[in-house]
C-alpha positions in Angstrom: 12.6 10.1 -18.5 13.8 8.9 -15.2 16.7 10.2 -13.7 18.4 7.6 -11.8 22.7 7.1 -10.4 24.6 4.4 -9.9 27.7 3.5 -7.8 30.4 1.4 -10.5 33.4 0.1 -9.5 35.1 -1.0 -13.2 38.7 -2.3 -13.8 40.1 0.7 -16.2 41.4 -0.3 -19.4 44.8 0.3 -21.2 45.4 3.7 -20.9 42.8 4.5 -17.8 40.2 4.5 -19.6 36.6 2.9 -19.4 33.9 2.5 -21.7 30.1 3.6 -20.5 27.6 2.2 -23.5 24.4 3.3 -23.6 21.4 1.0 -25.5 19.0 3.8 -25.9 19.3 7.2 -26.7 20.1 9.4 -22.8 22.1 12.0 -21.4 24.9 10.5 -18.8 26.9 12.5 -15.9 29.8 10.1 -14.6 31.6 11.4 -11.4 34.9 9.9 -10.4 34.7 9.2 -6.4 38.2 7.3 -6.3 40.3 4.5 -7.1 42.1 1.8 -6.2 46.1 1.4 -6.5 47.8 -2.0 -6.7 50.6 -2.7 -4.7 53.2 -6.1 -3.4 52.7 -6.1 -0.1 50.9 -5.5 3.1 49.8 -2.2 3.5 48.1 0.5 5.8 45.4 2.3 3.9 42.8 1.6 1.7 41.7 -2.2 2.7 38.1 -2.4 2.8 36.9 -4.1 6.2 33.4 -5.1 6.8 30.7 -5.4 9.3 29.8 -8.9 8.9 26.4 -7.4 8.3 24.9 -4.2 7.3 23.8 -1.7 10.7 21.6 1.2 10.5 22.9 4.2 11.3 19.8 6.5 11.3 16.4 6.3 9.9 14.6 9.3 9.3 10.9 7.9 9.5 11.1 7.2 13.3 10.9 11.7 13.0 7.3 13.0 12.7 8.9 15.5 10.0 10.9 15.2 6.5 14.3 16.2 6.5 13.8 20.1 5.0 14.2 21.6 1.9 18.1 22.3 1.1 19.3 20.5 4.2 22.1 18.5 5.7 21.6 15.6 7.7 24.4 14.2 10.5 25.3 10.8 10.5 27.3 9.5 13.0 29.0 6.3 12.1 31.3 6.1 15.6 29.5 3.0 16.7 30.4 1.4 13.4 33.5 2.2 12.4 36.8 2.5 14.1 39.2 5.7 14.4 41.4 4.7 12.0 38.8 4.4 9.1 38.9 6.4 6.4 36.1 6.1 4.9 32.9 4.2 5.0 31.0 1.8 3.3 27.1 2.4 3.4 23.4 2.0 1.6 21.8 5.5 1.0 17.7 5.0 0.9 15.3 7.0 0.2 11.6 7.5 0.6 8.7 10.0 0.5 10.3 12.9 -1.3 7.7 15.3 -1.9 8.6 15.1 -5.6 11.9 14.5 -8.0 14.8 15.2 -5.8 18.6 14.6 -5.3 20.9 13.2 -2.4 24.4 13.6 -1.8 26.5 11.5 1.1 29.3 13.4 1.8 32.3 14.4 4.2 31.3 16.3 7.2 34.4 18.5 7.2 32.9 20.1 3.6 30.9 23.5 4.1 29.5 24.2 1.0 27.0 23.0 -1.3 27.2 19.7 -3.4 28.0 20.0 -6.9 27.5 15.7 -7.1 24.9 13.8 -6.7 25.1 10.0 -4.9 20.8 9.2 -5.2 18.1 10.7 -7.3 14.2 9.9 -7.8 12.2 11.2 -10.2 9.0 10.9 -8.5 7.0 11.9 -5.3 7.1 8.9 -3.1 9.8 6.6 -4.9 11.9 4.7 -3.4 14.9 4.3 -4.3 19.2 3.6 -3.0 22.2 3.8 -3.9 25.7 2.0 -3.0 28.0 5.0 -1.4 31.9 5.1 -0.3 32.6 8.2 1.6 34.8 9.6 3.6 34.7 10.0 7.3 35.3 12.9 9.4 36.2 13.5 12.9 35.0 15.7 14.9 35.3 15.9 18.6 35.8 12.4 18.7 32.6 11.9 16.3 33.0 10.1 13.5 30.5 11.7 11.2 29.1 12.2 7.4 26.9 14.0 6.8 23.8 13.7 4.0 22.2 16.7 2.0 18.8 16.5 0.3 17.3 19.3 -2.5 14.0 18.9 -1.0 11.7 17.6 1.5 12.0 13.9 1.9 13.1 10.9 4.2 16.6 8.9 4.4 17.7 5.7 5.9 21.4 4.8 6.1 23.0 0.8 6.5 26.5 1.0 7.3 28.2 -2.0 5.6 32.1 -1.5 6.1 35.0 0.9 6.6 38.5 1.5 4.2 41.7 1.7 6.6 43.9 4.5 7.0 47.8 5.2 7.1 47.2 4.6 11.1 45.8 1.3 10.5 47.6 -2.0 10.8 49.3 -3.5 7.9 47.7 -6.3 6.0 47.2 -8.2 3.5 43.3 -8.9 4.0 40.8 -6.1 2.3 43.1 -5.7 -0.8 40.8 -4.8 -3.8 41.3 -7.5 -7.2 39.2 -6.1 -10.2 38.1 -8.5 -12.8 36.4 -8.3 -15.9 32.6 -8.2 -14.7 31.4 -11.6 -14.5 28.0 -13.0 -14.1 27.0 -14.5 -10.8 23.9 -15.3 -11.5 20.5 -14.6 -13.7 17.0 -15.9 -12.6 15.6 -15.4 -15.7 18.5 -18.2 -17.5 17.0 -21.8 -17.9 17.2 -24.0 -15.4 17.2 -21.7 -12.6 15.3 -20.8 -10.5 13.1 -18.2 -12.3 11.7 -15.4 -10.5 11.6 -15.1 -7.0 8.2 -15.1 -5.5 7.5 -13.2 -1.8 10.2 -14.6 0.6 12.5 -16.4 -1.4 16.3 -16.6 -1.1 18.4 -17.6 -4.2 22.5 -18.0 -3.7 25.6 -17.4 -5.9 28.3 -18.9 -6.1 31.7 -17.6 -7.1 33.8 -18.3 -9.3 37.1 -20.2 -8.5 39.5 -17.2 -9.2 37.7 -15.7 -6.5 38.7 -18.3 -3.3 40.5 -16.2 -1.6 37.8 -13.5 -1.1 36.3 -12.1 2.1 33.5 -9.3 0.5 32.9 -8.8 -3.3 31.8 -6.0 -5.1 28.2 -6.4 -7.3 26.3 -4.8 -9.5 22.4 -6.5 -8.5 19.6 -5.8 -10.4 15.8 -6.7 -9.7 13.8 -6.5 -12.8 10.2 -7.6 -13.3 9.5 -6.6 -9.8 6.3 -8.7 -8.1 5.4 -5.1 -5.8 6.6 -2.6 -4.0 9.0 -4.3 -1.9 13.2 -4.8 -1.9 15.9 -7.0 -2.5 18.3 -7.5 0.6 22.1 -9.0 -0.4 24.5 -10.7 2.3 26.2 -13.7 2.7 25.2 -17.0 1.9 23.4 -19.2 4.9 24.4 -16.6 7.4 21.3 -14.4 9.4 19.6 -12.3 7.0 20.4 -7.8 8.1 17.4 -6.6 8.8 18.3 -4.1 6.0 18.0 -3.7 2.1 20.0 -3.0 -1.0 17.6 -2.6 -3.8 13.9 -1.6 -3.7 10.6 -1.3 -5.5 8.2 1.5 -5.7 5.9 -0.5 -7.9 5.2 -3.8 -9.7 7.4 -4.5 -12.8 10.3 -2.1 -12.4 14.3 -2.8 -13.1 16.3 -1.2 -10.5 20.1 -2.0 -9.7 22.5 -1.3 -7.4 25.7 -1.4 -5.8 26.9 -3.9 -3.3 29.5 -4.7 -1.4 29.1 -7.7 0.7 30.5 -10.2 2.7 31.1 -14.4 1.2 30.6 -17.7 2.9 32.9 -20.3 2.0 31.3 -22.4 -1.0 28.3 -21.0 -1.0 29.1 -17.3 -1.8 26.0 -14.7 -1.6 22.3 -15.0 -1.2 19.5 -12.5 -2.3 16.6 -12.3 -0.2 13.6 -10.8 -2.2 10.7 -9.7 -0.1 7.9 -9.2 -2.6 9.5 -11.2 -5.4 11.4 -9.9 -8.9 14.1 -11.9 -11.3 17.9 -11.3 -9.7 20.8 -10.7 -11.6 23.9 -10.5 -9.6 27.2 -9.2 -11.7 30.6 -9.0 -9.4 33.0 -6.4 -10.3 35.8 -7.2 -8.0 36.5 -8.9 -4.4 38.2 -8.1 -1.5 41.3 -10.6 0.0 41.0 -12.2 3.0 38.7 -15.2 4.4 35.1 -15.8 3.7 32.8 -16.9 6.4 31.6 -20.1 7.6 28.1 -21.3 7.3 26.2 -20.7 10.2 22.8 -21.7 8.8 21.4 -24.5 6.6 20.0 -23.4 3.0 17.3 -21.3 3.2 13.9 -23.3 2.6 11.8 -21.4 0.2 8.0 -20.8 1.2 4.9 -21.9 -1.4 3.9 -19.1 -2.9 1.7 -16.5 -1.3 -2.2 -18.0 -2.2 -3.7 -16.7 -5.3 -7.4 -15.6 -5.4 -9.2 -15.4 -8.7 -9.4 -14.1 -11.6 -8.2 -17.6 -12.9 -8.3 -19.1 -16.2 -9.4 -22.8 -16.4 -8.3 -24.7 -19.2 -9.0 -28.4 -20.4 -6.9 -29.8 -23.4 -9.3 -32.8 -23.8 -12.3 -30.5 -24.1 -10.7 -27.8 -26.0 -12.5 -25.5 -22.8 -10.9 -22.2 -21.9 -13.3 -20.7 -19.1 -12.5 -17.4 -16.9 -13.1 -18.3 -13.3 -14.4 -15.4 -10.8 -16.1 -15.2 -7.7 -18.4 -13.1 -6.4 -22.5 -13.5 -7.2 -23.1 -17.1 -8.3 -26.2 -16.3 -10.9 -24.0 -13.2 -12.2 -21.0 -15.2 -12.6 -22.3 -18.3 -14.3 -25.2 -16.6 -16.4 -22.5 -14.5 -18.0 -21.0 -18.3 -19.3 -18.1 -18.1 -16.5 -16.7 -20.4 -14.0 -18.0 -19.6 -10.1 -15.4 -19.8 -7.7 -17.5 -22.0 -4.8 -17.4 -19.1 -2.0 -15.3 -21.0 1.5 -13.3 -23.2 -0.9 -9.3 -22.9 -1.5 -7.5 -20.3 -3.6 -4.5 -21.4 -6.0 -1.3 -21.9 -3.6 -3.0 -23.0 -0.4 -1.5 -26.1 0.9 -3.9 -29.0 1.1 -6.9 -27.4 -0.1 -9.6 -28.2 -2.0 -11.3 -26.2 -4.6 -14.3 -26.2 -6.0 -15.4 -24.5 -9.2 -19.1 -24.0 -10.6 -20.6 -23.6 -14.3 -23.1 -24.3 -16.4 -24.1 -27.1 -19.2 -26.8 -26.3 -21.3 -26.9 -22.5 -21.1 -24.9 -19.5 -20.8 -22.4 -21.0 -23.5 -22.7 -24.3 -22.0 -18.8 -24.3 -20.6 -19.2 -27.8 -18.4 -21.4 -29.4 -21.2 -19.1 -31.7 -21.5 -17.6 -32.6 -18.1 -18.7 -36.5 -18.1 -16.1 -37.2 -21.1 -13.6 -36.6 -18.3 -11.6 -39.9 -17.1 -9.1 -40.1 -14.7 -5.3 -39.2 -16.2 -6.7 -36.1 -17.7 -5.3 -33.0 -17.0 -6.9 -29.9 -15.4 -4.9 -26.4 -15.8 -5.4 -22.8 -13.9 -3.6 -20.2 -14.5 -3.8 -17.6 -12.3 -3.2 -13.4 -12.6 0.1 -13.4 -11.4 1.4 -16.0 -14.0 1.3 -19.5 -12.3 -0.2 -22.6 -13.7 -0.8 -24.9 -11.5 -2.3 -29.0 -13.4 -4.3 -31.4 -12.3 -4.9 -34.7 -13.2 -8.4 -36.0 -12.6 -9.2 -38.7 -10.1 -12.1 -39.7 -9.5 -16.1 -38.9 -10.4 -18.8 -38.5 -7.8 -22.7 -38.1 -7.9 -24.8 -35.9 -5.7 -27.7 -34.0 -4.8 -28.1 -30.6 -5.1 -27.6 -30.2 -1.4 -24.6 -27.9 -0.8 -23.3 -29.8 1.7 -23.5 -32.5 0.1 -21.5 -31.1 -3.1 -18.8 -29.7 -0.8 -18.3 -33.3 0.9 -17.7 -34.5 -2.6 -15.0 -31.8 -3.3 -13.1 -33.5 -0.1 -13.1 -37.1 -1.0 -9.9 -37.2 -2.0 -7.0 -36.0 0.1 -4.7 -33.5 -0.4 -4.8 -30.0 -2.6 -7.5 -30.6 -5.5 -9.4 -28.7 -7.8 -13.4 -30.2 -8.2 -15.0 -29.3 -11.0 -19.2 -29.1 -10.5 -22.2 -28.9 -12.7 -25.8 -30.5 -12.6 -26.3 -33.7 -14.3 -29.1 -36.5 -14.9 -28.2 -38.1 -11.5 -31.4 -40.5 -10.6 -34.0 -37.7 -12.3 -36.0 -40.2 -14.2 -38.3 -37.1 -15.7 -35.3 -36.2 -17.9 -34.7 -38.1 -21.6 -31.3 -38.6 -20.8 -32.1 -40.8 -17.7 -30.3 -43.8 -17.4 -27.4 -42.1 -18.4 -27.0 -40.0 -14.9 -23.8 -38.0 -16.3 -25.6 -36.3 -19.2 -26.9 -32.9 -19.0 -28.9 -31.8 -16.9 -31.3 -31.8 -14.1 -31.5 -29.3 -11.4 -31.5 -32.0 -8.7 -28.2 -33.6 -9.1 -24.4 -32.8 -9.3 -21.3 -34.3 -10.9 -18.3 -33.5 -9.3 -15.1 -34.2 -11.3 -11.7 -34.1 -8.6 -8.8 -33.5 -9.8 -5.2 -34.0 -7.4 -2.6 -31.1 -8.1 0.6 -32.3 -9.7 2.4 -29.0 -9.4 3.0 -25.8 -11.0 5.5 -23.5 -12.5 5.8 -19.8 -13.6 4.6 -18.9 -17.1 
């Protein structure tokens, strides 16, 4: 099984305790890192201040080499974080470990070798991070942590706040409130937004016992992932870090992590997905103070990213379920498939026409019965990465068998359509069927059934 760690923050129950629950059957480590202490007042130590937005401290990959076998790395956070912090907030990342492996963010000061771990993969070449809080050390001036990995491997380190110290001002801004973990927000729910395709942004709000916060604490999870690819969390309608919080080695995995970010008044969070997964977002806590002012408008989500075939074409009318591919025409059609017409628009791509090919009277006959087609009916593809985009037909042309002539026929009607082709009586007066010109079949004419797209939706 995999081996995987977590940062937690949790409100402790009546007595200090917590409860960990496990729903299958696993063996659990749980390491105590710290804790928070209440208290009346302004104070010194302990108030969490953040960045605004995450900075990255070092990134291993711009080295030719992997960090070595049984080796400590130096960070130096002095840019980032002030003399008086006492510890600091980051996002441990990492990738190309030469096989399973452990990390461990740590002091500077400490000299020997960790007995904790703060990251683990299981595999060569996952990638994987981890929420960390630790403590800073100074040295010379340097501010410094320091980051020791079991084997060979790279690392990447965001820097996302600081905790004060006893020579810090006192305050009342950055003072930790626990709650009982709430739900910010689930993709996957009804009537949300479902899950997020390449590029998309979705936003959380908070909930009202939560006004007063500057930064909360979340546990955010992407599960059904669309790739490799990562989840980046900051606050809502303010420039994106160039940065991430969760990633993906691979399509459909469930991966969470730890986050503590920034709010925007109202709006509270947004998720940025770059290759597209569901989001939950569950907060664990916030931090006083005063949330930040929208600097942007909402995030305008892009189409998603064009779909090629393999498709599946389906008409309720007909009762026809028919696998579109592309590739060899004769192949393709002979085999009693749809032809995807080489040159003609993929499922997603804005304004296009496409144009798909079969036969009537052979090959399982798919089109046989296209002419019963009027216009209202519907038209449905479903592509390989679970959209279904409908149709409703709108008009019915006659051709030759000219292919430039079919292709003008895709493109009477404006806008993105799906034209449905097969060859028909037409004006061949040799065939029995003639006067009827949209029976089956002569070689020397085409119907062309147009369909406009009406829209689609994840399935």
């Amino acid at each position: 099984g995999d081996v995987n760690a977590n940062l937690v923050t949790v409100k402790i129950g009546d007595g200090g305790h917590v409860d960990v629950v496990g729903f299958v059957a696993c063996d659990m480590i749980v390491d105590v890192l710290g804790y928070y202490e209440p208290v009346t007042g302004a104070v010194r130590a302990g108030r969490f201040i953040g960045l605004g937005s995450a900075k990255r401290a070092i990134d291993t990959r711009a080295s030719s080499a992997l960090l070595g076998a049984n080796s400590f790395t130096t960070v130096d956070v002095t840019q980032y974080v002030p003399a008086d912090a006492s510890s600091v907030v980051l996002n441990l990342t990492t990738t190309s470990s030469v096989g399973p492996n452990f990390f461990t963010a740590e002091p500077y000061s400490v000299t020997t070798k960790p007995t904790t771990s703060s990251l683990n993969v299981t595999r060569a070449g996952e990638i994987r991070a981890v929420g960390v809080i630790v403590p800073v050390s100074t040295v010379g001036g340097k501010r410094r942590i320091k980051v020791y990995a079991l084997h060979p491997a790279e690392i990447i380190v965001d820097i996302t706040g600081y905790f004060t110290s006893e020579s810090s001002p006192p305050s009342t801004d950055g003072l930790f409130v626990p709650v009982t973990p709430v739900r910010l927000t689930d993709t996957r729910d009804p009537g949300k937004i479902g899950r997020l395709w390449p590029g998309w942004v979705t936003e959380a709000t908070l909930p009202a016992s939560a006004a007063e916060a500057s930064a909360v604490v979340l546990n955010v999870t992407g599960v059904l992932s669309r790739g490799a690819g990562y989840l980046t969390v900051a606050a809502a309608r303010q420039p994106l870090p160039r940065t991430s919080n969760v990633n993906f080695s691979a399509p459909f995995q469930t991966v969470p992590n730890h986050v503590i970010t920034p709010v925007t008044v109202t709006h509270g969070v947004q998720i940025f997905s770059s290759h597209g997964a569901h989001v939950i977002a569950d907060m664990a806590g916030y931090f006083t103070g005063t949330p930040k002012i929208p600097q942007l408008a909402e995030h305008v989500n892009p189409p998603p990213p064009a779909a090629p075939p393999q498709w599946v074409l389906t008409i309720p009318k007909l009762g026809l379920f028919s696998t579109v591919r592309s590739g060899d025409p004769n192949h393709i059609t002979d085999s009693g498939y749809s032809w995807h017409w080489d040159g003609t628009g993929f499922m997603g791509e804005a304004d296009r026409h496409v144009a798909l090919f079969a036969h009537r009277t052979e090959s399982g006959a798919p089109y046989r019965y296209l002419d019963r087609l009027v216009n209202g009916d519907e038209l449905l593809v479903q592509t390989g990465d679970g959209r279904l985009y409908t149709y409703r037909v709108v008009r019915r042309d006659l051709t030759n068998a000219a292919n430039a002539n079919i292709l003008a026929a895709t493109q009477f009607h404006p806008g993105a359509t799906l034209s449905l082709i097969a060859c028909t009586v037409g004006h061949d007066r040799s065939k029995s069927r003639w006067p009827d010109i949209w029976a089956p079949t002569s070689l020397k004419y085409r119907i062309v059934v147009t369909g406009e797209l009406v829209g689609w939706r994840e399935v």
